[in-house]
N, C-alpha and C positions, 0 to 999 in steps of 0.2 A: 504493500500500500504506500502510495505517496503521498505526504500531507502538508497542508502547509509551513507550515515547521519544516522540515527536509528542503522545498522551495524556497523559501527564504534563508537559510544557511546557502543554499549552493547561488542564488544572487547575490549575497553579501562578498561571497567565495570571488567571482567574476568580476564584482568590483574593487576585490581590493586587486587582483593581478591587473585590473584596468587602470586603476591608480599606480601602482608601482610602476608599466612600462610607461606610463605617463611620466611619471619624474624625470624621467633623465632624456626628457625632448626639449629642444629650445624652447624657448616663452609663443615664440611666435604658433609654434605649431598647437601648443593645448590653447590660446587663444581661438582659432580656428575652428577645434573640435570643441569649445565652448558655443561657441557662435551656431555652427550647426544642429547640436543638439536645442539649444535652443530655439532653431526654427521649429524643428523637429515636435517639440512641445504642443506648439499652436494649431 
């Protein structure tokens, strides 16, 4: 069974290796993937 609990650890899991390969990009670039995710929202 899958449940919530189990999903939400494995997204928390994705964002943080989503944050770590982010750190070590120039400013310019997580500016960018700010920007789109943000359209993305609307």
């Amino acid at each position: 069974m899958y449940t919530i609990e189990m999903a939400y650890a494995r997204m928390r899991e994705l964002q943080d290796m989503a944050n770590r390969s982010r750190a070590h990009q120039p400013a310019t670039a997580v500016r960018k993937a700010k920007k789109q995710r943000a359209a993305k929202k609307r």
